[in-house]
N, C-alpha and C positions, 0 to 999 in steps of 0.2 A: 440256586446260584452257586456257584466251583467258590471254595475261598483258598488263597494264596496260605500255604499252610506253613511256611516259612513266618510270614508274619502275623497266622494266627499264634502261633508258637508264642511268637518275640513279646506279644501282646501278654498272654496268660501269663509266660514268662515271668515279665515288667511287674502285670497287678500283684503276682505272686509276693515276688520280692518287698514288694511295698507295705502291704498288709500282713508279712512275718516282722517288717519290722517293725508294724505299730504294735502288733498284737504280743512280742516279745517283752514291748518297752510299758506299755501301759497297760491299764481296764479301762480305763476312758476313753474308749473309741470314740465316742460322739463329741470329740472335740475336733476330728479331724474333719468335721461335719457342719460347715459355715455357711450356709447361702446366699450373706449380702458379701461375702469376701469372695465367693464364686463370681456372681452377679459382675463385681467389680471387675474383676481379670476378664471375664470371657466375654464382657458388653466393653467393656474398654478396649479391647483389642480388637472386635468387629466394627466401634466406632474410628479408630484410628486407621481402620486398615480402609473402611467408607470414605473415608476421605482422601484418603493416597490413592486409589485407583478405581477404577471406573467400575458401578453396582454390577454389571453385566462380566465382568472378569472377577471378581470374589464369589460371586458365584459359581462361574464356573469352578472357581480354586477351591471353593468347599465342597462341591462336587466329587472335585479330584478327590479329598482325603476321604470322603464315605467311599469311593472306591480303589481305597489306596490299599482293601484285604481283597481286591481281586487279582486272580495271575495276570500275568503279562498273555497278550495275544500273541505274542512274537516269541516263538522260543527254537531252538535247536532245529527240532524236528516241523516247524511251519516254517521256515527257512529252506531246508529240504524238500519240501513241499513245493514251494517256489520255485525252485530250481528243477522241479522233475515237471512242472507247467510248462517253466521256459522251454525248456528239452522236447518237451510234445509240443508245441508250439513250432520251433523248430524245424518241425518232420513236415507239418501240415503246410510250412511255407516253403518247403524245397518241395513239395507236392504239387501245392494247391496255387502256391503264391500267397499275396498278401488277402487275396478276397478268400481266402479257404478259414480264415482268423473270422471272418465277424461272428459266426455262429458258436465258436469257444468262447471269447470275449463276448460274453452276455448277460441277462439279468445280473446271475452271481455275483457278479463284479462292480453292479452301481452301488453297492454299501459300501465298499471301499474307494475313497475321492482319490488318491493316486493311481490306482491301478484303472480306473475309468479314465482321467486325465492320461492316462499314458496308453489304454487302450485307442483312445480316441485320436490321439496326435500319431502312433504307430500304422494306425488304418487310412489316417489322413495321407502317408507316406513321405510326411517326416523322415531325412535319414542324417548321420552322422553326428557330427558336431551341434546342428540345428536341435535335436534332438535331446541331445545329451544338454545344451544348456539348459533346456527346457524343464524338463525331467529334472535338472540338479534346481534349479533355482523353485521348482514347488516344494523338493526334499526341503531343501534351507531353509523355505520360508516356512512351510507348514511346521519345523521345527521351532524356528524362533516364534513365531505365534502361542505355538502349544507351550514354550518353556514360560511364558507368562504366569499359569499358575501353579510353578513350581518357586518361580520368584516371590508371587504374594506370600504363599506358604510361608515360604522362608523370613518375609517379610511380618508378619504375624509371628513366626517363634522369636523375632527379635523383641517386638513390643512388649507378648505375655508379660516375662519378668519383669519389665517398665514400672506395668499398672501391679504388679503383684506389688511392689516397692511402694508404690504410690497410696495403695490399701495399707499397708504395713504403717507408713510416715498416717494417714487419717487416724489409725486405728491408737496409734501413740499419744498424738494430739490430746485423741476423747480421752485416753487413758491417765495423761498426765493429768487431764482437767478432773477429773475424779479424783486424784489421787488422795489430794487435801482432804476429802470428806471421807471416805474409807480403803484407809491404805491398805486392809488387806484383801481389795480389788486387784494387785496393782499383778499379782502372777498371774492369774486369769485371763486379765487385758489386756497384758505380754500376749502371752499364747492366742489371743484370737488375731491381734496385731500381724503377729506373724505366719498366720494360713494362708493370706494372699501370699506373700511372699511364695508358700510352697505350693501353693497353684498355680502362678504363675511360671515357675520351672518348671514342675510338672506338666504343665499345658506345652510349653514351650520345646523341651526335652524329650518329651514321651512322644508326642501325639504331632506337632505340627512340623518341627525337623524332621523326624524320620519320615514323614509322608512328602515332604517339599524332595527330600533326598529319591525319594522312591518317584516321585513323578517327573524326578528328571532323568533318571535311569531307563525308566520306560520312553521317553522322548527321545533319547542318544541309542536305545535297540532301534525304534522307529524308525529313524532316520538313517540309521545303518542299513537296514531290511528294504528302505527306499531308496537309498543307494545299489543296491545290489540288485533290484528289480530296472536300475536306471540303465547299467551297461548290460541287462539281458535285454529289454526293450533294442537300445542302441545295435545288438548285433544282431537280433533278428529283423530288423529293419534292413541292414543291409547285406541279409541274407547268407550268415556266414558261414564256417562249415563247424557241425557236429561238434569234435574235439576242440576246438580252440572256445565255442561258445561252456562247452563243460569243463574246461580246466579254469578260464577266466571267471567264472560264478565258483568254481570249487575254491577258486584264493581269498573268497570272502568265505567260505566256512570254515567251522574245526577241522581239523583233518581227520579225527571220527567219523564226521558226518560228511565225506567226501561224496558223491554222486558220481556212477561208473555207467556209462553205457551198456557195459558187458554184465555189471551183477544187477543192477536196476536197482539197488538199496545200500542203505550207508553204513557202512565197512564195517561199525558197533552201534549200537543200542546206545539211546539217548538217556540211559539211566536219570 
């Protein structure tokens, strides 16, 4: 499996910084080492978030973060990619017409649910406007569907700190009630009091922000990348000519990555 090397970095990073500054500050690592103050933050936060939104979309949203260290599908150069299909596409409909497409538009293409839905309505001969609302309105919606769990995410890094709080206020409680019988509990009982507390940032901070932020980054490429597949669809449907169908797809790339009829490959290197 490819991992998104950007955010394995960010990750090693993060643990790095965290573990110079305990192991600076103390010898007693194992205090940083609570498992009913764990328990507390990460079941309090799956329960709170079970109840806000529906079992079948938290799951999908913890999905999301176990693949929140893969790249994106969508980058520079599969963009490009797209756009030199449209282009062969193109050729084969000033040829062939629109029946010379079924045999390009095939298997390959039923893993991807927009590009099937728009192979499918383009062969139907679908053209124009008809078209073009069609195409936008599954972009739109398949985006607002899919940002659901960037919202839970997000929704979850709000809770963490909550119940880390909540662990923190229990754990003062049991402390104070000790305290009368041996006060010199009471630094101790501090300190475990407040591990939820930094679990609960930690969880919240580290791990479920930056993957809520990151699934919805990946949702707004998506949706761009289906956008730009929508007005290729759209002009090959009515047949346009060569240069207007590769300047109008080149306005959605870098200008890097511009696509030439004449050089067949884009201008620089997708570094």
């Amino acid at each position: 499996m490819r991992l998104a090397l950007e955010t394995v970095v960010g990750i090693l990073l993060g643990v790095a910084l965290f573990v110079f500054a305990v192991v600076s500050s103390t010898d007693n690592y194992l205090m940083f080492f609570h498992v009913p103050s764990f328990l507390m933050v990460v079941g309090g936060t799956l329960a709170a978030t079970m109840i806000s939104f529906r079992g079948s979309s938290v799951v999908a949203a913890l999905g999301e973060l176990l693949r929140a260290i893969r790249p994106f599908e969508v980058s520079s150069r599969s963009l490009y990619a797209e756009v030199e299909n449209i282009m062969r596409w193109a050729k084969i409909v000033k040829r062939k017409g629109m029946i010379g497409l079924e045999d390009e538009i095939g298997d390959e293409y039923a893993r991807d649910p927009f590009l099937k839905f728009a192979g499918e309505t383009l062969l139907t001969e679908y053209k124009g406007d008809e078209l073009r609302r069609m195409l936008t309105n599954l972009a739109e919606t398949t985006y607002d569907r899919n940002m659901t769990q960037s919202h839970i995410l997000r929704t979850m890094g709000a809770f963490a700190p909550g119940f880390g709080m909540l662990g923190t206020v229990i754990g003062l409680i049991i402390m104070l009630d000790k305290m009368g019988s041996d006060p010199s509990e009471l630094g101790r009982g501090l300190a475990f009091a407040l591990i939820t507390t930094l679990y609960g940032v930690l969880l919240a901070q580290f791990i479920l922000k930056p993957a809520a932020e990151k699934a919805r980054q990946k949702q707004e490429i998506l949706r761009f990348r289906n956008l730009l597949l929508t007005e290729g669809f759209v002009m090959l449907a009515e047949n346009k000519d060569y240069m207007l169908i590769q300047d109008m797809l080149n306005s959605f790339l870098d200008p890097s990555m511009h696509f030439s009829l004449v050089k067949g490959k884009p201008e620089q290197s997708d570094g």
